[in-house]
Every structure is written in C-alpha cells, then in structure tokens.
N, C-alpha and C positions, 0 to 999 in steps of 0.2 A: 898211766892216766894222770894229767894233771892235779895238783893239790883240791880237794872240795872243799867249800865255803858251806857251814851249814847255815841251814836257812828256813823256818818255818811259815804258813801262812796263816795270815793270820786267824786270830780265832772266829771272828765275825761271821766269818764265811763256811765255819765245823767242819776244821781239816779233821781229814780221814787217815792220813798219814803223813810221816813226818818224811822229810825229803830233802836233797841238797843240789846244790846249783855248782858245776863247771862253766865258770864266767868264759872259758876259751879252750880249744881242742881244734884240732885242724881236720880239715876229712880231703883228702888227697883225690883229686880228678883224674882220669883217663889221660890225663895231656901235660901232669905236672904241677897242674895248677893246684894251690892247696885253698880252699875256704874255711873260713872261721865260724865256728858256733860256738852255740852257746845253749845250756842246755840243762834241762830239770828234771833231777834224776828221783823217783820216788827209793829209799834206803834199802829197800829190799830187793831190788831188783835184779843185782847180779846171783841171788839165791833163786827169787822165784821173777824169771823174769815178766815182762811188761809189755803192752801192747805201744806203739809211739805214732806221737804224731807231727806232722811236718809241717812248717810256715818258712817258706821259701821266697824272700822279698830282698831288693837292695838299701830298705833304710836304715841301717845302721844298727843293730841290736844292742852296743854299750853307749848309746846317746838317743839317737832322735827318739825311736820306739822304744826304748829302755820301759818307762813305765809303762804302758799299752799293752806290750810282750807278756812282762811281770803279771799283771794283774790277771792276763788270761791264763795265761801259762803255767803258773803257781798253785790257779786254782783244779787245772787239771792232774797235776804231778802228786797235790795231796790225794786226789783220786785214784792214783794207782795207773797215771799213764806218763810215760818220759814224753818228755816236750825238746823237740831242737828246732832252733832258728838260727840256722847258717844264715851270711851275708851271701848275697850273690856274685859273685867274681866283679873283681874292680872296685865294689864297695863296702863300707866300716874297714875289716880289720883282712877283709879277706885281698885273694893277689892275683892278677890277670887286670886285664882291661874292658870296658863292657863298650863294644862298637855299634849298639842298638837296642833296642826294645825287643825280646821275645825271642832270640836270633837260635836257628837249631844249637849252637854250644849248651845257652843257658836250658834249652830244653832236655840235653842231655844231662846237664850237672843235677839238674833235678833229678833222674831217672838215675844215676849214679849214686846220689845221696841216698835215694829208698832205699836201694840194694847196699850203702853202708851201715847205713839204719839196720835193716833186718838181721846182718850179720853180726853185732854186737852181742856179748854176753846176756845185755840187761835185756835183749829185745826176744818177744816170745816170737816176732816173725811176724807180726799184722803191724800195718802201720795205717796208720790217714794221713792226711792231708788237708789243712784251712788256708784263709785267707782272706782278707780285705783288697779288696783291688788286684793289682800285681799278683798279689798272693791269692786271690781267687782265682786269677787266670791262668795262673803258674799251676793251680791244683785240678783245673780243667785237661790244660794242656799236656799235666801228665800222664792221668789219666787214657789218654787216645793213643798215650805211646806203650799203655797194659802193663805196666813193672810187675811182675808176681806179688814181690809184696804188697802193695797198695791194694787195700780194701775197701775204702772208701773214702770220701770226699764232701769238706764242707766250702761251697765258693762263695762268701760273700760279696754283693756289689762288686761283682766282675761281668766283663763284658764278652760275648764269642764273635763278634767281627770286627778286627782289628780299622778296617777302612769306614766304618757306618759310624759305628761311634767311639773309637777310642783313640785312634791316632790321629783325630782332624775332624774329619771329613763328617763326624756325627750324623745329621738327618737330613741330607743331603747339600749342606752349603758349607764350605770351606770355614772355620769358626774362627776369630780372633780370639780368642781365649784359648782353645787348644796349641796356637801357633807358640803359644806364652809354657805351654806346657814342654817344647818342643827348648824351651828358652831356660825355663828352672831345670831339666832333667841333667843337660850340660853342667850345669851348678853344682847339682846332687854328685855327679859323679866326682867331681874334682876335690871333695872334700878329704883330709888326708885320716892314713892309718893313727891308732892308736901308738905311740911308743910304749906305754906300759904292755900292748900285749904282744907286737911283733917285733920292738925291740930298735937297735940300731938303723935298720932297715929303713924305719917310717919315712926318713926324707927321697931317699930315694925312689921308696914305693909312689911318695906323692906326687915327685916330678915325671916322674913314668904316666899319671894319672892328667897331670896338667897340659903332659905334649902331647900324648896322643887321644886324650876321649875327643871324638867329634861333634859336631855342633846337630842335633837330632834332627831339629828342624829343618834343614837345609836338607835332610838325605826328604824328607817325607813332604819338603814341596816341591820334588823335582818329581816326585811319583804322583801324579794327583786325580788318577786312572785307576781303578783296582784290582792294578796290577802282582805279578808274584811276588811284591814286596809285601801286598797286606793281603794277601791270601796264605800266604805263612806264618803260622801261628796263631792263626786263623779257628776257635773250632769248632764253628759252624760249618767247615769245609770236613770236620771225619764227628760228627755224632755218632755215626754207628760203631766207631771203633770205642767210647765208653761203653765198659761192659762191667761197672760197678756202680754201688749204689750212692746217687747227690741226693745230698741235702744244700737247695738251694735258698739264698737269704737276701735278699735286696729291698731297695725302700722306694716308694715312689717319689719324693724329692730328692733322690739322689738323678747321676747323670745317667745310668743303664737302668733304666726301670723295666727294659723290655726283656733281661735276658732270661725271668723267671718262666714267662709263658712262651719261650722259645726253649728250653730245657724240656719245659713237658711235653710240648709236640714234637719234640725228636729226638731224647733218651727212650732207649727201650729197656734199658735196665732199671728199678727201684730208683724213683724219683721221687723228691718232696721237697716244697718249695714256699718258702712265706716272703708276702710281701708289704711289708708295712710302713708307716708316714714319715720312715728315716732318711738321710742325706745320705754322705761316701762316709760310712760310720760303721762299727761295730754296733749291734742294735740295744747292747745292754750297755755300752759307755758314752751312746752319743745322740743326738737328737734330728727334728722337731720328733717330742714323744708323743704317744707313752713309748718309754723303753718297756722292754721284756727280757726273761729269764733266758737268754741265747746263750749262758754257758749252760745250764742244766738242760736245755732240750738238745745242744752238741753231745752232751754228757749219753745222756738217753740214746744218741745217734751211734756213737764210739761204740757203748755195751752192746749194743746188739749186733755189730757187725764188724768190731776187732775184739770182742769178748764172746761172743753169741749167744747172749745173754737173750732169752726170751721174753721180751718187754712190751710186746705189742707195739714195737714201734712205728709199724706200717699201717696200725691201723687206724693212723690220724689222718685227716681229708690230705689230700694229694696237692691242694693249692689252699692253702689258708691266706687272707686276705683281710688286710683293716682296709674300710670302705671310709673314707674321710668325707664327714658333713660339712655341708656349706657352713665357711666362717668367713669375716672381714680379710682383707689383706694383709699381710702379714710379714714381712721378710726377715723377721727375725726369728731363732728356733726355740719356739715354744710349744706346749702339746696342744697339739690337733683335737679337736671333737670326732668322735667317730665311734664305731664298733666292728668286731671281729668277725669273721663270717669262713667257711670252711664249706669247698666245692671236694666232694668224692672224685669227681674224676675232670678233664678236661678236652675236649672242649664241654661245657657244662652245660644240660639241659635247659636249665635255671636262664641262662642269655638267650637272646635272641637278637638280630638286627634290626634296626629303625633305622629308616630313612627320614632324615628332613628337608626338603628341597629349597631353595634360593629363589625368592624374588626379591623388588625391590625393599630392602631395609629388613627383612621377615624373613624369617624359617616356617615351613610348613610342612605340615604329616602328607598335605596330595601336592602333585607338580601343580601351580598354578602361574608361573610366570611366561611372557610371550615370551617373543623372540629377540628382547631388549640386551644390551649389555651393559653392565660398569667398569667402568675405566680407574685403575689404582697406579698410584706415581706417590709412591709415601717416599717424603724426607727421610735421606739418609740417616737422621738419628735413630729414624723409630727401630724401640726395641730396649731401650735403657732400663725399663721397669721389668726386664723377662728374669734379671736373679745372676745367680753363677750356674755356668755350665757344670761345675762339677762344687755341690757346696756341705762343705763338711767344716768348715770352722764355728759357723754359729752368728759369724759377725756381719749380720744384714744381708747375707747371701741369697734369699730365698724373693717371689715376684714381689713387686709394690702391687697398689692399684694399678690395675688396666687400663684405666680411664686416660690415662696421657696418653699409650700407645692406640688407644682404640681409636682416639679424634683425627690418628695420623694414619689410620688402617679403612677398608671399606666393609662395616657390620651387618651383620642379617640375624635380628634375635627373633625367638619362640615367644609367643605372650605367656604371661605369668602363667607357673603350671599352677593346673588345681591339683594337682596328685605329687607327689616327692616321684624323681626320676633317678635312678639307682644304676651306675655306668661303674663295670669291670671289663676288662680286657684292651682291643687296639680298635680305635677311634680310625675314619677313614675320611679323607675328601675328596670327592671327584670331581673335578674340572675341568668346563669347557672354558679354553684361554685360545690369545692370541697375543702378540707382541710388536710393538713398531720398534724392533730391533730383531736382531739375528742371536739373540739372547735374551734371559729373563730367571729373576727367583720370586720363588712363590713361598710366602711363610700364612700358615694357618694357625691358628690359637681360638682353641673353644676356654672359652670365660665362663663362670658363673655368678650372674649380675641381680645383685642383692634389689630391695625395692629401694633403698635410697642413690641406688645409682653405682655403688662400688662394684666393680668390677675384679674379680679373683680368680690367678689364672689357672685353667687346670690339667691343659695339657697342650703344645704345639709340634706343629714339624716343619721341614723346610726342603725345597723341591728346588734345584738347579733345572731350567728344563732341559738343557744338555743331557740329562744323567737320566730325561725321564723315561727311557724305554733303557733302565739297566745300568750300572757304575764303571761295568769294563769298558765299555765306547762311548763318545760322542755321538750323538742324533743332532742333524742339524734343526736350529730354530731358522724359521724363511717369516721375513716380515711380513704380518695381515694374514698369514694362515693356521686357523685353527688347528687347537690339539686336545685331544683328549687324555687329560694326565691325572694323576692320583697320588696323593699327598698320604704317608705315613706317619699319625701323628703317635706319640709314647703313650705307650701302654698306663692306666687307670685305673684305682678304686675309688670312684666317688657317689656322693648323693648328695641331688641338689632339691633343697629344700623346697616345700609349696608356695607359691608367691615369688618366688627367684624365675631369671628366667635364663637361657641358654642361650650363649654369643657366639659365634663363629667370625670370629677376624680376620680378614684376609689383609694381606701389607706384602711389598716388595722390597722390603727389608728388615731385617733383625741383629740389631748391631750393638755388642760388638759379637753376638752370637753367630753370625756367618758376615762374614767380609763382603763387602760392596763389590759386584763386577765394575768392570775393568770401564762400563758404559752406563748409563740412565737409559733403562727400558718401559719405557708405560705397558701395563698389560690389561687386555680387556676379559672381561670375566662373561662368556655368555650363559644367562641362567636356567635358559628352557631346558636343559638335562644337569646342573649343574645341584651337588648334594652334599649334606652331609650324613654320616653313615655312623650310627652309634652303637655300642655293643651292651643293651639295655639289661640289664638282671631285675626276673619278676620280683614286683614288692611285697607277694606272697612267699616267696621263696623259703625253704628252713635252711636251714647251717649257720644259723646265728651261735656264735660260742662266746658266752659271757665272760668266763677264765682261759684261754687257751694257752697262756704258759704262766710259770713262775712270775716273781718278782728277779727286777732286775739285780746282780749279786754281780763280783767281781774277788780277786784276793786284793787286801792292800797294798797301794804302791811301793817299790822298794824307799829304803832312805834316800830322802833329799830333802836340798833346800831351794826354795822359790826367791832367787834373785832378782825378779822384776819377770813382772807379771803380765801375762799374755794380753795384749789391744789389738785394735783397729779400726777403721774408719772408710767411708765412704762419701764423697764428695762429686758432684755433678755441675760443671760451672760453663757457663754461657761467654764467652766472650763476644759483650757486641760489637767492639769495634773490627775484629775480625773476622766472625762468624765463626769461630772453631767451636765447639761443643767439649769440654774436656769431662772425662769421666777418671777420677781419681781413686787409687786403692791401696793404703796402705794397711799393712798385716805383719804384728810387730810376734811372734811367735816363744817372744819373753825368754828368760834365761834358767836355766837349774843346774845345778852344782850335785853331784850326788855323791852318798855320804860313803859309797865302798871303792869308788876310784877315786873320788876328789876334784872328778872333772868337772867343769861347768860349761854347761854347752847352751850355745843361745842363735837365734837365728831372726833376721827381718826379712820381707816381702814388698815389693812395691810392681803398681803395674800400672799403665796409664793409657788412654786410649781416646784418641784424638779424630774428630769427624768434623765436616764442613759439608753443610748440607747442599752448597752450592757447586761441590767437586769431587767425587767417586776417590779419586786421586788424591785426594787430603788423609785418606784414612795411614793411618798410625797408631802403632801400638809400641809399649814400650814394658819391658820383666827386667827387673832388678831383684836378686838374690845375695844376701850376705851370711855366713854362716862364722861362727866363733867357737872355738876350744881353748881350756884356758885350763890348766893344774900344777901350780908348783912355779916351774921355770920354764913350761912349755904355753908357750902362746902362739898362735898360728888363726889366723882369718882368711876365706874365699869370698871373693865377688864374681857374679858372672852377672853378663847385662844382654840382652837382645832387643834390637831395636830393628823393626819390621814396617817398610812401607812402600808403596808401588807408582806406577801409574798406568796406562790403559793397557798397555803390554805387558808388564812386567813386576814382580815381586821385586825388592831390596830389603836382604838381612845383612845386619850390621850386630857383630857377637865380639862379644870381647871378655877374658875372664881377667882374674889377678889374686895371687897369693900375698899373703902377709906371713912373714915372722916376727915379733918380735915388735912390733907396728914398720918395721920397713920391708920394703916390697922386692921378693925374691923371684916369683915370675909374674908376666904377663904376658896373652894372647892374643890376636884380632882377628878376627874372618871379615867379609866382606862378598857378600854375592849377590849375582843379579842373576833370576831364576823366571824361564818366560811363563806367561799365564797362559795354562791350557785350557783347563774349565772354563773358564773365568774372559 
C-alpha cells in the first residue's frame, strides 16, 4: 500500500476518529485498465474493519473537486467509514479513454470497483454509494446492475432519463445550453494526468487523451430520437432491478427536480427523498438556501443500512419537502422564504387536482370560454429571463422578472386569491393547438404574479409537437389541423401568497433554453377545452416539520491558497443596427494552489448566444473552456471551443481543442460537421 499522509479533521466538526488519507492507489479494471483513487482511511480499519462508501465521477479528485471531496469525505472517515473517489477512466489521474457519457464500460468499472472495495482488508463488506450529478447517476445506475456488495445509495440531483433531461433533449425541445454542455465535456476530458502521481507517463497519457476523446456533441445530435443511444443508461428503463434502499436528494432550482417523485413511484424497495430550494449543489455546501445538515442525515442513512444500526431511520415521511413562498424575482442564490413539510407516503392524500380553464386573458375554476382561439408568434428572443438550465455557481443563474418574457408570451391569469394556494408535485397543460406549419413548440411557464406586477417564475415545460404522442417517433404536424397535446411541466414546492395571482404563459419559444426550429410556426391555441391542471396540497394539511435536519456542517477544506478569486458576469446586448440579440456569459472559476501538491489549478468559462428575431437561422451559440495546471517547472493549459449553428435543414458544429506547454502549443484539433435536422 502506498506511503499515508496523516491527516485530521478538523475539530469544528467533533471528529470521532482520527484517520489518513492515500492521496493515490490504482484499482485495476477487467480490461487493464487501472484507475486512480484517492481515499480516506479511518486508523483503525485494517484491525476492525469499516463499512465504505463510493463517489464515482470524472472530475478530477487532486484538483477540481479536491475541496468539495475533502470536506465531505473527511467528515465521513472521522466517522468510522473509508471514503474512495476513483477518477473515471480517461479522467484526473486515471488511464483509458472516456468515448461518451454512461457507456456499459464506465457502468462496469463501477461494479468492478464495489467488488474491489468489498474485498479490501479495511472493508467489512457493505459498501454505498453518493453522488452529485454524474455521481448520482453513476450510483443509480449501479445499483440496477445488484453488486452484492452495494447496500445502498445516496443520488443526489441526478437524473433517470438520459434523452428527457440530461443529454439535450430536457422537456421536450432540443436546449442550447445543453449543446454547450455537449462542448465543455470534450474540454473536461482532454485535461492532462498528474506527473507527480503517474509519473513519466503524463505526456503521453495526455496526448492519447487529446487524439482520441470525441466531440460529445456531435454523437447526441445525430441521435435526436430516443433512440438506443439514450435508452442506455437510462434508469427509468430497469426500476425494478433496484432492490436496495435510496435516499434521494434534489432541489427545486436545480435542472432535474423531477427525479425525486419519479423514485417514489417506481422504487419498490426503501425509499426516501428530500427536495428542497437548492440548485446542481450538494445541499449542505451550496445554494439558493437554507442549506441543511445532508452529511449528518447521510450519516443516519449509512448506520442503518451499512452498520444496521437501529435508528429509526425509515420512520421519517417518505417525501420531505420545502414548500417556497412567494418572493420577488430573484436570479441571484439567496435563501428562499418557505417552510418544511413532510408527506408519509406518495401519491399523498393531502393533493388533489384543480383544474383551471383558459379563456380570453383569465384562468378559471368552470370552462367558460366559446369556441374562440389565440394565435401566439412570440419573437425568437423570448426566454432570456427563464435562468440556467442547470444552475449551480450562484452567479445570476436563477429566473429575472417574467415581465419581459410574459409581453412576448400569450397570458391567462386567476384574479387575486383570497386564500394562499399551496402547489407540490407535476403541474400539467392541456392543449387544444393547431399550426400554420408542418411544425411547432409550445413552451408553458406558470408565474406567480405579485400585486405590483412582478412576475416569478415557478415552473415551465416545453413540447416539440413532433414528439407529442411519445420521443421515439415522429407524429406528423398537418397545417390548420387541431391537436390535442399535453405539456409536462417540472415538478414544485410552492405557495402563492393571498393577493398574488397565478399566470400561465404560453410562448413559442424559449431561448436559449430550446433552439428555434429550422421554421417560424404561428400556433393557435383553442380554449373551449384548453386547461391548466394543478397539483393543489390542502391548506389544512399536517406535516409541517419546523426542524427536519441538522444545521449545515462540513470538515474543513484541505490546505490551500486562493490565487484569484472566483467571478462572473451576465450581459444581454441589443444590437440595433443588426438586430442580433447577444446574450453574454462569462464564468471566471478563479485559481487555487494547494498546500500538499503545490499545484494550482485554475479554469475560465465563456458562452455566448446569439439570436435575430427576424431569422430562425441566426441562432448561434458559442462554449469556450480553458483550464491551467501549474507546479514547479510543469505548466501545461487546455482550450476547447464549440461553436454551434444551422439553418432550416441543418445543424453546423465547429469544435476545436489545443494544448499548451510551457505557453507554446504542442497540439491542436478541429471537427467540423453538418448534421441534418430531424426533429427540428
């Protein structure tokens, strides 16, 4: 076993035990291939061993996530449980190539790793499994594949359908911001190994990494059908193969807020799920808050089901929920007004359905509108105020006022309530449409509209009607002929105040959150059966829980230094003379130096997104990634760039990466493709 580093946590946090860290170890694959972890060993372990728990993600464990890891990780191990966080093949310090998102290999090396896990001296044989994003999904997707050892499972803000909302395609319209996701992942991978830990190797490893990772994007807009490409890895296609117990954790301003109430309807094994007013965050390190105690309720999760410890820990409600009150607009992460509330079981007796029907300009509880229609042709801008599809930095991510997108949308509000209206679960719209095209999207956003006029948005969805009878096929749209379709909007805790009143937005487009089809389609909305459909929770209701966890805790960060300090900025500019609309973002992700390697690692973001309300075919988007390693006499930089734009036929991605040594440039790449529009 490699040399250990002792290492304590700190005291703030009342370690339990004293424990040391193996900064590197390799754990050998089926096929060769070796991965690197890194890993927190509680002292006692190889005497009396330890239950472990697994975080299986590609970013980096001796740089990007270095602290993030630490702080969770550290404070489990004083606890009396080993912590490893391998890299995933291809990335940090680990060897192989990663040629996609999810692919059976990396599911395998998961299932590989448990069973090296278990067999370990320090391991008593139970293991779990966590994770944020990737790593929530990597902990699902194990999970369906049964490893004996694996006991259970914490996913956080992860998603179970790769084609709905995680690789594009989100709530049903192809998203410009996802494409961009599709543009940094290429990035990610090309960044090179550590030499201090794999040694003379690293240049090699990196150019290995430089020629062959591929351009993500380009495999996932040739698929744009939901096809075997995103039915794999998929795991809402094997629910019934989990047969252990999740503990699930997601936030409603995060980008999957749906997957907590699709856990409970179709795990049949010990489920438990909180979902509260956080972004793509760990819910004890990150925001809009309150945060909460999510290591010490994991803690509580671990003992009873890799210790079996009798803690009563099932007999907390089955969906705990922060219910967010109406506030102003907000896009910046600050905490939320609201309180905690806790459903025994789910679906909960406590909801029930409301209907509100559509006439002109008004929502109402009976159908009263004739047989009129409204006709919507919203400017390609609309949509700039809806946030980030996936927002977890903090930096102006979250909606503006609604008020700009609602003047470009066609509204139907409730008169002021007399009574507060209390909305958990999945918001619905039913619509009778038609289209003077052989195409059409339909984007919904219910608001919650203050008396002075502010509008705050609280939940949308977005309908291709191609896609609307199902994602695997095409349904033709036929001009002037009605459809009856139904819009999925993300799942909600909220309550809107007395005196507010309830908006329903209708618009054909939301940009850059789904991409303009290929044409300008006017769609008419007819309202004699046309609804929306609320999932109301009585205002009597009990399961109000004043304390439901801890305070938020962490261990402290390992040593480092803050070389320049994390920014960024959001800029939205008009150009008249050309009509282009630009929406600017940069995201500067600052630099750190830490004090046990030396290294200092720093990275910038930039994205840009370009529309002309006068041409479908103007839309442009543009992802720029730089990333820096710097220790001693090794300096090395990556750039990748993707630049994405079409016109009525067709997609054009234009990908380009390039390495740095030393400030001169040792490789560089281009792609170049034209990809036809199928959806679209």
């Amino acid at each position: 076993m490699p040399e250990i580093a002792n290492s304590l946590v700190d005291a703030n946090v009342d370690a339990l035990h004293d424990f040391n860290i193996i900064e590197h170890i390799w754990i050998e694959m089926s096929d060769g291939v070796r991965l690197s972890a890194k890993i927190w060993l509680p002292c006692n372990a190889e005497v009396e061993p330890v239950p472990a728990i697994l975080e299986f993600i590609p970013y980096r464990k001796g740089d990007a996530t270095a602290i993030r890891d630490h702080r969770n990780h550290a404070w489990f191990a004083a606890r009396g449980y080993a912590c490893i966080r391998p890299d995933m093949r291809g990335h940090g310090d680990s060897e192989g190539i990663m040629l996609d998102e999810y692919l059976p290999r990396e599911q395998r090396d998961a299932v590989e790793v448990i069973d090296w896990i278990s067999k370990q001296d320090w391991c008593s044989g139970s293991v779990g499994m966590m994770g944020i994003s990737w790593g929530g999904i990597s902990s699902l997707q194990a999970a369906t594949h049964q490893p004996e050892a694996l006991k259970a499972i914490i996913p956080v803000c992860a998603s179970v359908d790769r084609y709905y909302d995680d690789g594009g395609y989100l709530v049903g319209g192809y998203q410009g911001q996802g494409l961009g996701w599709g543009g940094v992942m290429f990035g990610y991978c090309i960044r090179p190994p550590d030499p201090k830990v794999v040694g003379d190797r690293w240049r090699a490893m990196w150019l290995e990494r430089l020629e062959q990772t591929p351009m993500f994007a380009e495999k996932w807009l040739r698929h744009q059908l939901r096809d075997e490409t995103w039915v794999q890895g998929s795991v809402c296609e094997h629910y019934e193969k989990i047969d252990i117990p999740v503990l699930g954790i997601s936030g409603w301003n995060d980008c999957w807020p749906n997957t907590m109430i699709r856990l409970l309807e179709n795990i049949s094994a010990p489920c438990r799920v909180v979902s509260g007013p956080w972004g793509h965050t760990y819910p004890n390190q990150g925001n809009p808050g309150p945060q909460i105690g999510f290591l010490q309720l994991a803690l509580e999760w671990w003992d009873h089901w890799l210790k079996g410890l009798n803690n009563g820990v099932m007999d907390d409600p089955a969906f705990t929920a922060f219910i967010q009150d109406s506030h102003e607009p907000q896009p910046n992460s600050v905490e939320r007004p609201g309180r905690w509330i806790g459903e025994a079981d789910w679906p909960a007796k406590s909801i029930q359905r409301r209907t509100l029907w559509l006439d002109e300009g008004t929502l109402n509880d009976h159908a009263t509108a004739s047989g009129t229609a409204v006709r919507i042709n919203s400017p390609l801008s609309t949509g700039l105020t809806s946030g980030e599809y996936m927002p977890w930095s903090g930096v102006a991510e979250l909606p503006q006022d609604q008020r700009v997108d609602d003047a470009k949308s066609v509204c139907f509000d409730t008169p002021a309530l007399t009574d507060p209206l209390e909305l958990l679960g999945t918001p619905l719209v039913h619509l009778k449409v038609s289209s003077n095209r052989d195409c059409g999207l339909l984007v919904a956003r219910v608001c919650d509209v203050a008396p002075d006029g502010a509008s705050t948005l609280i939940t949308y969805g977005i309908l291709n009607l191609k896609l609307r009878e199902g994602r695997e096929q095409l349904a033709s749209v036929t001009a002037g002929e009605w459809m009856d379709v139904t819009i999925r909007l993300n799942d909600i805790g909220w309550r809107i105040k007395r005196g507010h009143r309830v908006r329903l937005a209708i618009s054909t487009q939301m940009w850059p959150m789904a991409w303009p089809l290929g044409e300008v389609a006017e769609l008419d909305i007819g309202l004699v059966s046309s609804r929306l459909d609320l999932p109301v929770r009585h205002s009597d209701a009990a399961g109000e829980i004043s304390m439901p966890f801890e305070p938020a805790v962490s261990a402290a960060a390992p040593p480092h230094h803050v070389l320049r300090e994390p920014s960024g900025a959001r800029h939205v500019n008009h150009n008249i003379q050309t009509g282009d609309v630009i929406y600017d973002i940069t995201t500067d992700g600052g630099e750190v130096r830490f004090d046990n390697t030396g290294l200092a690692y720093g990275s910038t973001n930039e994205q840009r997104y370009v529309i002309n309300d006068a041409n479908p075919s103007s839309a442009r988007a543009e992802y720029r990634a730089d990333f820096t390693f710097v220790r001693d006499c090794w300096n090395v930089r990556t750039e990748s760039e993707l630049i994405v734009t079409c016109d009525e036929n067709d997609f054009f991605l234009v990908g380009k990466i390039a390495a740095y040594e030393d400030g001169s440039q040792v490789f560089t790449r281009d792609w170049n493709f034209k990809i036809p529009r199928l959806v679209h």
